[in-house]
Backbone as CSV, one residue per row, in Angstrom:
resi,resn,N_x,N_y,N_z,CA_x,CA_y,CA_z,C_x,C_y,C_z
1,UNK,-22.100,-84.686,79.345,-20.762,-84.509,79.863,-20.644,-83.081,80.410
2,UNK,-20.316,-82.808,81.306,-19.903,-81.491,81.980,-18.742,-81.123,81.026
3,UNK,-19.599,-79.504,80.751,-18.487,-78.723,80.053,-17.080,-78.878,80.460
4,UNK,-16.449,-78.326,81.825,-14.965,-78.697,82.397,-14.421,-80.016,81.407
5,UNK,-14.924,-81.047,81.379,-14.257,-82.134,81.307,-14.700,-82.026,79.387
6,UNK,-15.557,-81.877,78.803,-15.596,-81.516,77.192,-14.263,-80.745,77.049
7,UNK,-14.242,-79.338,77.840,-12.784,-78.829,77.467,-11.908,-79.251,77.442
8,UNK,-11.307,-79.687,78.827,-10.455,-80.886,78.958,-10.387,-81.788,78.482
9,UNK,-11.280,-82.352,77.458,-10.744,-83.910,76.639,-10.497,-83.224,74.983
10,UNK,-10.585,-82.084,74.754,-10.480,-81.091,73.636,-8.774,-80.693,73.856
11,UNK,-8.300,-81.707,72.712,-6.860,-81.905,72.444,-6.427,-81.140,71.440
12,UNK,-5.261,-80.720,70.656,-5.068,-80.919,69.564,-4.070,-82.085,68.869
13,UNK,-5.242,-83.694,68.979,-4.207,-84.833,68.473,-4.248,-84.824,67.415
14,UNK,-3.528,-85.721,66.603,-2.954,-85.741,64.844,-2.867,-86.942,64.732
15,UNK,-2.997,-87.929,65.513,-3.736,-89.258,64.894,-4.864,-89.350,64.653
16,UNK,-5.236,-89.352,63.350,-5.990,-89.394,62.749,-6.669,-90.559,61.424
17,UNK,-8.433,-91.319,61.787,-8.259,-91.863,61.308,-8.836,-91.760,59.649
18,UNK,-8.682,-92.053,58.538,-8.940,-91.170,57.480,-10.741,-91.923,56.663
19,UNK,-11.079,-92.172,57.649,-12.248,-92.956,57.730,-13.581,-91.115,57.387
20,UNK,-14.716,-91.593,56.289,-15.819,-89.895,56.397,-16.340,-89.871,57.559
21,UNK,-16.503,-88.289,57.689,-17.221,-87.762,59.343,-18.911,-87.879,57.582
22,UNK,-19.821,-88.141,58.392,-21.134,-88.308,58.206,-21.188,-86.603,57.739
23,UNK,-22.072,-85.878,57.197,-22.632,-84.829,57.117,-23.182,-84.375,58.228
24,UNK,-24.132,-85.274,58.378,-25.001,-85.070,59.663,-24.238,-84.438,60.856
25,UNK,-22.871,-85.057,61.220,-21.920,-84.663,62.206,-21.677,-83.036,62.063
26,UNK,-20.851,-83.102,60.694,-20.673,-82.248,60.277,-21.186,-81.182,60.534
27,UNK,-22.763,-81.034,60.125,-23.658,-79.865,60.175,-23.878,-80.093,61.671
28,UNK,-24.273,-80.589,62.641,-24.124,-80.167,63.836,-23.151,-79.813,64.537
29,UNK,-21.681,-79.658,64.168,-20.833,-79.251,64.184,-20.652,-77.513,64.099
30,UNK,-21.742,-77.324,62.796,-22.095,-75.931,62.073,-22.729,-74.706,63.283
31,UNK,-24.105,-76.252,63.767,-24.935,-75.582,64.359,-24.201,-75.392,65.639
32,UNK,-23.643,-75.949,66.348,-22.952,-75.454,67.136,-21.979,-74.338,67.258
33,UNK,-21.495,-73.736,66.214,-20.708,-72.673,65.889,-22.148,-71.149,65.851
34,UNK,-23.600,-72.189,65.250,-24.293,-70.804,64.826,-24.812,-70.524,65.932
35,UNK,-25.012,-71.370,66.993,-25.346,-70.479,68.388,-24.453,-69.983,69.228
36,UNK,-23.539,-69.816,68.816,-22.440,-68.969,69.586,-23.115,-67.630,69.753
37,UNK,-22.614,-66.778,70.299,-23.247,-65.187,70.985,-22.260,-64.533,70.144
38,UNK,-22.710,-63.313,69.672,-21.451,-62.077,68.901,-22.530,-60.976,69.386
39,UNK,-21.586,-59.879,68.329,-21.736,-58.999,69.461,-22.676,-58.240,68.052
40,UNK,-23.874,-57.920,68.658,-24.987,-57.220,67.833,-25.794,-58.544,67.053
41,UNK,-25.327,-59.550,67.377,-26.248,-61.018,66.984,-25.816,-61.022,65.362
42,UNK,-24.527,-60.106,65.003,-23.969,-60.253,63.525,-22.848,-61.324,62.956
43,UNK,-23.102,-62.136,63.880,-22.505,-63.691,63.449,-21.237,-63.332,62.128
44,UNK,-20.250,-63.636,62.870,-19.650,-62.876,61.696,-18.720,-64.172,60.957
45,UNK,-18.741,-64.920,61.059,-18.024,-66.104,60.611,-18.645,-66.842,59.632
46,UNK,-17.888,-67.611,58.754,-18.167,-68.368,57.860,-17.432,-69.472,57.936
47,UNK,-17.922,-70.571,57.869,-17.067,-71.638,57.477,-17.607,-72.649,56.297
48,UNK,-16.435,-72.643,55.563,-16.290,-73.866,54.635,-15.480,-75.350,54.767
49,UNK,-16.468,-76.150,54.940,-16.185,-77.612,55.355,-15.963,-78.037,53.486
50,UNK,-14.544,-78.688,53.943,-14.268,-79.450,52.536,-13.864,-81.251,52.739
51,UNK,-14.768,-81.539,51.974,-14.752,-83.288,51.799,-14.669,-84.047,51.184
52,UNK,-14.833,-83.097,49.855,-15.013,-83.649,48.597,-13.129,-84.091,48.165
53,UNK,-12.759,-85.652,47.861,-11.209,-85.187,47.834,-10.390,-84.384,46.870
54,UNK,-11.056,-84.432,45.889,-10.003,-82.980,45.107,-9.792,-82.055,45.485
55,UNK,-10.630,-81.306,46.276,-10.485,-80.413,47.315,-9.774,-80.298,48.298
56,UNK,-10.274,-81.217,49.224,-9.198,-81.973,50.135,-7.354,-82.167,49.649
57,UNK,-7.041,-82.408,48.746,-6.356,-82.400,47.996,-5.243,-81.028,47.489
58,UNK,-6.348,-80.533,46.844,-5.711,-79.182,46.741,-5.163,-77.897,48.095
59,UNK,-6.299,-78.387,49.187,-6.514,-77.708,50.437,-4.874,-78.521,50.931
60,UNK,-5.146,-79.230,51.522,-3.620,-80.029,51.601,-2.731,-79.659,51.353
61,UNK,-2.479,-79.635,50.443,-0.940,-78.893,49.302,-0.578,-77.665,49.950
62,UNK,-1.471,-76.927,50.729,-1.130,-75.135,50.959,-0.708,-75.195,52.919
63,UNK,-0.827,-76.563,53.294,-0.292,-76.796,54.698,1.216,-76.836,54.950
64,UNK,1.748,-76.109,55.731,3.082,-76.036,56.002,3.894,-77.905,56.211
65,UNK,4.846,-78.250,56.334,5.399,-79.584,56.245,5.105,-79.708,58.048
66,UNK,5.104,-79.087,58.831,4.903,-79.404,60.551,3.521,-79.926,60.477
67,UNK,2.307,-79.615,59.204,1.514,-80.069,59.458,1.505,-81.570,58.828
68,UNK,2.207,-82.480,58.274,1.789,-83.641,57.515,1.060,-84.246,58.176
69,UNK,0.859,-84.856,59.401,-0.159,-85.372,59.941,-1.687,-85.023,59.614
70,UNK,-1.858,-83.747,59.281,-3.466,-83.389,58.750,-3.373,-83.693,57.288
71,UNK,-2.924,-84.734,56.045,-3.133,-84.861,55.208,-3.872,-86.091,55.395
72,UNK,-3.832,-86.985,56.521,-4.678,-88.041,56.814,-6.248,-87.624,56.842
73,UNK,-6.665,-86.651,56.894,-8.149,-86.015,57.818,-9.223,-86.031,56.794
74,UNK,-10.014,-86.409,57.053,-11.243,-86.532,55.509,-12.381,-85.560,55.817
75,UNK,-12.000,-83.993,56.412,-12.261,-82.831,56.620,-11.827,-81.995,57.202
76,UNK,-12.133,-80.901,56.569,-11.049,-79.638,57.154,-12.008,-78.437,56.817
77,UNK,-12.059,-77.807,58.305,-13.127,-76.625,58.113,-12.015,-75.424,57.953
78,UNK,-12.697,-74.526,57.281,-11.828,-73.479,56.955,-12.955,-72.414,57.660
79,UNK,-12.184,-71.588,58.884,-13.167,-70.775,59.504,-12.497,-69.049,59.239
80,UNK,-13.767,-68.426,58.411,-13.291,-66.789,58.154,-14.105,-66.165,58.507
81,UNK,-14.043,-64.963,58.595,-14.244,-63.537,58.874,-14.019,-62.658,58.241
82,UNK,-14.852,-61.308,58.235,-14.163,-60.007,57.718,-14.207,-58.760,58.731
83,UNK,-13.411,-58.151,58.899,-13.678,-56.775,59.732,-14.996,-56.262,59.191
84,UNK,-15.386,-56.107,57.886,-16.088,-55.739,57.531,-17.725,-56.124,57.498
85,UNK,-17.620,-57.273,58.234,-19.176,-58.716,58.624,-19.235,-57.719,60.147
86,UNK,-18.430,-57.070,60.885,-18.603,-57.119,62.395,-18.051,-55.668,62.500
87,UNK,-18.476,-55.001,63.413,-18.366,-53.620,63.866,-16.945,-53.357,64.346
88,UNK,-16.288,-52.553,64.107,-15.081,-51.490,65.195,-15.879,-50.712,66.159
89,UNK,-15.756,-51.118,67.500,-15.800,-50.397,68.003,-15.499,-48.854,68.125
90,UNK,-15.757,-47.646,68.627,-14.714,-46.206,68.841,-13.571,-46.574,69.377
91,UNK,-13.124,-46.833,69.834,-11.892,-47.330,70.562,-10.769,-48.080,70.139
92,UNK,-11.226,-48.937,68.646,-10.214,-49.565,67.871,-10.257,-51.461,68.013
93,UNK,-11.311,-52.186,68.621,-11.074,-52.970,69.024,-12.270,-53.326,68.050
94,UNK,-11.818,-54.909,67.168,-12.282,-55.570,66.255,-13.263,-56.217,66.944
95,UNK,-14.377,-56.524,66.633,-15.386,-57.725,67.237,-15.203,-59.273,66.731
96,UNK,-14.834,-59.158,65.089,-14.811,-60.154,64.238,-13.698,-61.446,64.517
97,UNK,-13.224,-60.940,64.930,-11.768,-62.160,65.510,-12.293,-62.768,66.529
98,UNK,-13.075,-62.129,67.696,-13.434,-62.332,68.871,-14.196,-63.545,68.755
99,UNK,-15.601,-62.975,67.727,-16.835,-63.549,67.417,-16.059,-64.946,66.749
100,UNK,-15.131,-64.907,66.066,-14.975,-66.453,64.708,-14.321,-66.985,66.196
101,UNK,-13.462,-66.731,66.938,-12.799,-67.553,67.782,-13.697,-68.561,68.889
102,UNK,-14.868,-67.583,69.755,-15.900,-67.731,70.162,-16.794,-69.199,69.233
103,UNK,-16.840,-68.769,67.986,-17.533,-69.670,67.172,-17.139,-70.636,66.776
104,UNK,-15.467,-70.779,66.711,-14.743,-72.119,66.230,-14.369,-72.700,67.721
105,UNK,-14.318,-72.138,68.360,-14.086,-73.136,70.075,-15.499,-73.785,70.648
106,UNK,-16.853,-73.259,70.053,-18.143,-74.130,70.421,-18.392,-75.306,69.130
107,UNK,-17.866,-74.962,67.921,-17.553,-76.026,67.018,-16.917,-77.358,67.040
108,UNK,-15.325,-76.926,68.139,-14.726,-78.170,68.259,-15.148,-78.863,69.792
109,UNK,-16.120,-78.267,70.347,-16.077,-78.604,72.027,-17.660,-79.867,71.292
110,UNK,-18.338,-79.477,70.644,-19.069,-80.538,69.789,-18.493,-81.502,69.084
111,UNK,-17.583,-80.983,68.280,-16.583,-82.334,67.739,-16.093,-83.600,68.859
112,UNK,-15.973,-82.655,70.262,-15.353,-83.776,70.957,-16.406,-84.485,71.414
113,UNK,-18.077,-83.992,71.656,-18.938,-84.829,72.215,-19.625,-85.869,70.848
114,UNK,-18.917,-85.671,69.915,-19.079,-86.560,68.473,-17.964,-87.449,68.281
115,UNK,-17.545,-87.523,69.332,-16.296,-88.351,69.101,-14.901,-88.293,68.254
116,UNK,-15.308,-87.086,67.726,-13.797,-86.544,66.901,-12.928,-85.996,67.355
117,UNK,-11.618,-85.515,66.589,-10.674,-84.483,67.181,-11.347,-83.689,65.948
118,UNK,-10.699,-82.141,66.811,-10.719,-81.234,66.025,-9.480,-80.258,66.191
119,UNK,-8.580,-80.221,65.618,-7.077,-79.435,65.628,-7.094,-78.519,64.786
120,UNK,-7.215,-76.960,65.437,-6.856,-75.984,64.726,-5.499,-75.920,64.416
121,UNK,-4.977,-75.283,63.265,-3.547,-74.871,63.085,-3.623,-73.447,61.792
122,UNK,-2.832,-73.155,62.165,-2.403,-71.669,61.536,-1.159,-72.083,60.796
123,UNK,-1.051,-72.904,60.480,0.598,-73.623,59.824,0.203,-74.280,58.205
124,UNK,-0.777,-72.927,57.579,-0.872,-73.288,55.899,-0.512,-71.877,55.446
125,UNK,-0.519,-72.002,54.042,-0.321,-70.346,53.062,-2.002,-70.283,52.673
126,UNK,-2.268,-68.954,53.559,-3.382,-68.883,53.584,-4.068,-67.848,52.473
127,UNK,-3.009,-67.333,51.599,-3.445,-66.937,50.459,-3.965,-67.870,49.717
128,UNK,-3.183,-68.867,49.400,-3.102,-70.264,48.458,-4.570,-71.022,48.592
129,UNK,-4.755,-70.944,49.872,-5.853,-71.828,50.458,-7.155,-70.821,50.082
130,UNK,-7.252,-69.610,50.369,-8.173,-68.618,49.966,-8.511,-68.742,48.251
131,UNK,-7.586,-68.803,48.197,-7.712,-69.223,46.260,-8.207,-70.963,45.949
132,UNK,-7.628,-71.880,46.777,-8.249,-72.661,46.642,-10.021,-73.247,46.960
133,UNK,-10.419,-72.147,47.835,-11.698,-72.346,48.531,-12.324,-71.357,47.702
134,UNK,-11.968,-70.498,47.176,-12.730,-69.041,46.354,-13.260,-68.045,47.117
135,UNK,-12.827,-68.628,48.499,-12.548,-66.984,49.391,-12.073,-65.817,48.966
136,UNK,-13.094,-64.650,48.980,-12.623,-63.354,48.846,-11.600,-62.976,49.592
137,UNK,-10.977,-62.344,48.558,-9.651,-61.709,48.682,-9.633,-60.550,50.355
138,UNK,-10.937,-59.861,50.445,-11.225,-58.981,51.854,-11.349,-59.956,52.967
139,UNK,-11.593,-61.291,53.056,-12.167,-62.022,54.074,-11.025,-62.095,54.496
140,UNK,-10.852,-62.759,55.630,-9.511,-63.126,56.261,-10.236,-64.935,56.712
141,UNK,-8.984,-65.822,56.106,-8.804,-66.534,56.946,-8.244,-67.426,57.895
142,UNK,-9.017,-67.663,59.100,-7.985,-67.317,60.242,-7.726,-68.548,61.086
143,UNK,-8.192,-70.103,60.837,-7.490,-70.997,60.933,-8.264,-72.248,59.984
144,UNK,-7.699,-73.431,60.045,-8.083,-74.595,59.365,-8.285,-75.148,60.832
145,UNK,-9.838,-75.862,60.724,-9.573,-76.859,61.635,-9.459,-78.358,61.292
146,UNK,-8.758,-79.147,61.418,-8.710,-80.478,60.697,-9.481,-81.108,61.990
147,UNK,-9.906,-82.385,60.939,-11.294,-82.980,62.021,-10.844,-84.801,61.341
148,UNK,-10.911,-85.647,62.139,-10.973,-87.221,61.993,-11.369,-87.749,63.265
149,UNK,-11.582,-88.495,63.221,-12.133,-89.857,63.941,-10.525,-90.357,64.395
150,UNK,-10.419,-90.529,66.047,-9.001,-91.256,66.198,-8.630,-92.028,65.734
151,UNK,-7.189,-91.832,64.978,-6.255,-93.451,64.622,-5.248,-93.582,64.820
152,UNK,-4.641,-94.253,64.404,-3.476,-95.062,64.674,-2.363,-93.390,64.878
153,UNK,-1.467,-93.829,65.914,-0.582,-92.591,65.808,1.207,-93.209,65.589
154,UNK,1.008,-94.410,65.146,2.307,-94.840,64.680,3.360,-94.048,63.122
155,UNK,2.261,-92.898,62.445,2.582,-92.354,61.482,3.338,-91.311,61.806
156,UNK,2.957,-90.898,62.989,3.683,-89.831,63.646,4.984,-89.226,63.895
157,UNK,5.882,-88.501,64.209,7.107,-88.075,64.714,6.806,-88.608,65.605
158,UNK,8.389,-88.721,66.104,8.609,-88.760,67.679,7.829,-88.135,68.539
159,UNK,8.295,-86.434,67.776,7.716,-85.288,68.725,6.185,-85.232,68.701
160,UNK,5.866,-85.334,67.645,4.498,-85.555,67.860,3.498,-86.569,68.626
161,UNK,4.539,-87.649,68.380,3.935,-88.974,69.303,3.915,-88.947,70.801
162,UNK,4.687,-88.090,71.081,4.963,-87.679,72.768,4.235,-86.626,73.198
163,UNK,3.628,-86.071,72.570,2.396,-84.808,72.310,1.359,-85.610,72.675
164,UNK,1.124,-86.285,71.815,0.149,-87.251,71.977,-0.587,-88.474,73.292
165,UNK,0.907,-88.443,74.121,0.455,-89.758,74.788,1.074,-88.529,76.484
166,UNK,1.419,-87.598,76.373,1.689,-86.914,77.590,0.511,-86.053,77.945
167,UNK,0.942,-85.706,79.549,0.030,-84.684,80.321,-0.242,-83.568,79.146
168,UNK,-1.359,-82.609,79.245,-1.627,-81.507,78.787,-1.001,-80.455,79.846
169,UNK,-0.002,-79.237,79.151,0.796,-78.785,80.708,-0.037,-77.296,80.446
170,UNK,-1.232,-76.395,81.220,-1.679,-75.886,81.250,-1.046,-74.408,82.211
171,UNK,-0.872,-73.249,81.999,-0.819,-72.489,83.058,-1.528,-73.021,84.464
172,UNK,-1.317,-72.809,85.485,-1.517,-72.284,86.778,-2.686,-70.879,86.692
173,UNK,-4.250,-71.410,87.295,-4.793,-70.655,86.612,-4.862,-68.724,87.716
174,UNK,-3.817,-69.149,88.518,-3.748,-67.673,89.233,-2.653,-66.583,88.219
175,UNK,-2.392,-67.662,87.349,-1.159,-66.920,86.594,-2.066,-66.257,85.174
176,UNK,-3.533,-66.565,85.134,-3.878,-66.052,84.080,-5.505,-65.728,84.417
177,UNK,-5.781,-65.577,85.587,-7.125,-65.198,86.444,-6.877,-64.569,87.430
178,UNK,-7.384,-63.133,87.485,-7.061,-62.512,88.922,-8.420,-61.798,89.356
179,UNK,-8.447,-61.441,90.164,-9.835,-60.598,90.456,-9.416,-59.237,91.007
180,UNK,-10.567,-58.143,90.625,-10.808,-56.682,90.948,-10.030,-55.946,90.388
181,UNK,-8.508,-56.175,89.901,-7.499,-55.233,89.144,-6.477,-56.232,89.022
182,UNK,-5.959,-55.728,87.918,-4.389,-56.094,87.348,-3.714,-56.337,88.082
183,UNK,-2.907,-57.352,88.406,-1.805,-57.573,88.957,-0.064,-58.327,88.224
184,UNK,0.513,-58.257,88.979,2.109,-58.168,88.368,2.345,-60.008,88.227
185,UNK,1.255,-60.789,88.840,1.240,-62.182,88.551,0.768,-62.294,87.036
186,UNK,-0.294,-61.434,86.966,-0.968,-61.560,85.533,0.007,-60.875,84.160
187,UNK,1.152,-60.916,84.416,2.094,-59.806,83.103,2.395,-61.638,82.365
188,UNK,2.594,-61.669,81.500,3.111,-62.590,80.399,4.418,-62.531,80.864
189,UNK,5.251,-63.904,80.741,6.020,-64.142,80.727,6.855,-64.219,79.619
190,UNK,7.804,-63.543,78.852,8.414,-63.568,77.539,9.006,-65.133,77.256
191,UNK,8.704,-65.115,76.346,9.303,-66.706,75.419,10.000,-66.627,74.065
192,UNK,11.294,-67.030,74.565,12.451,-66.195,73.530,12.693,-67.882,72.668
């Protein structure tokens, strides 16, 4: 499949069916995260895939209520970092955020050629969840990705169900690509 169109079929849906992803998936899932590029080849990410359901379970419990749809998912990678795995630059600029982001976007662009979704969300108590996984207290972590096999999306909200079955509405890519210098197209638009 041409990358363009892997990206492009790389959703974040929440029908989900609660059927096991194989290991096998799984870990190529991994390996796809471990050939990602960082910067000094210091791979700075970790992830913990949980499947086992008590886990699952407990992991669950620490998701905000916008997420109920990911209590269906019969895995959920938990992807971290530390400032301290990856260099500061002189200048003030972290590598480690860069590198896990880099590494969890070649993770789920494999999920989709495995036939899964893979939906990051930032919508748990990520202390709670750090305690539930036995993540060190220095690590940071910096999203859950929930992973299933498509299902049924009749469990859904409204709002969510219309998420689901509509266009993807993307910037205009002159509004976020420019060439040779900065321009006044490229400023963010505030969202109040």
């Amino acid at each position: 499949m041409p990358l363009l169109k892997s990206i492009e079929m790389r959703r974040s849906f929440r029908a989900l069916d609660e059927k096991p992803i194989q290991n096998e998936i799984l870990l190529r899932l991994a390996e796809a995260a471990r050939l990602t590029p960082s910067w000094g080849n210091k791979q700075p990410w970790r992830i913990v895939t949980v499947t086992a359901p008590s886990q699952l379970t407990a992991l669950k419990a620490t998701l905000t209520p916008g997420n109920y749809w990911a209590k269906k998912s019969p895995a959920i990678a938990a992807f971290v970092t530390s400032l301290d795995w990856d260099g500061r630059l002189d200048d003030g600029r972290d590598y480690a955020l860069f590198d896990l982001g880099m590494a969890a976007m070649a993770y789920q662009l494999q999920a989709v050629e495995e036939g899964l979704i893979a939906h990051p969300i930032a919508g748990f108590d990520a202390a709670s969840a750090k305690r539930v996984l036995d993540i060190p207290e220095t690590a940071i972590l910096e999203t859950l990705i929930i992973l299933g096999f498509p299902g049924d999306p009749s469990g859904l909200s409204e709002k969510h169900l219309a998420s689901e079955t509509s266009a993807r509405l993307r910037k205009p890519v002159d509004e976020i690509a420019g060439f040779d210098r900065w321009s006044d197209q490229l400023v963010p638009q505030r969202r109040d």
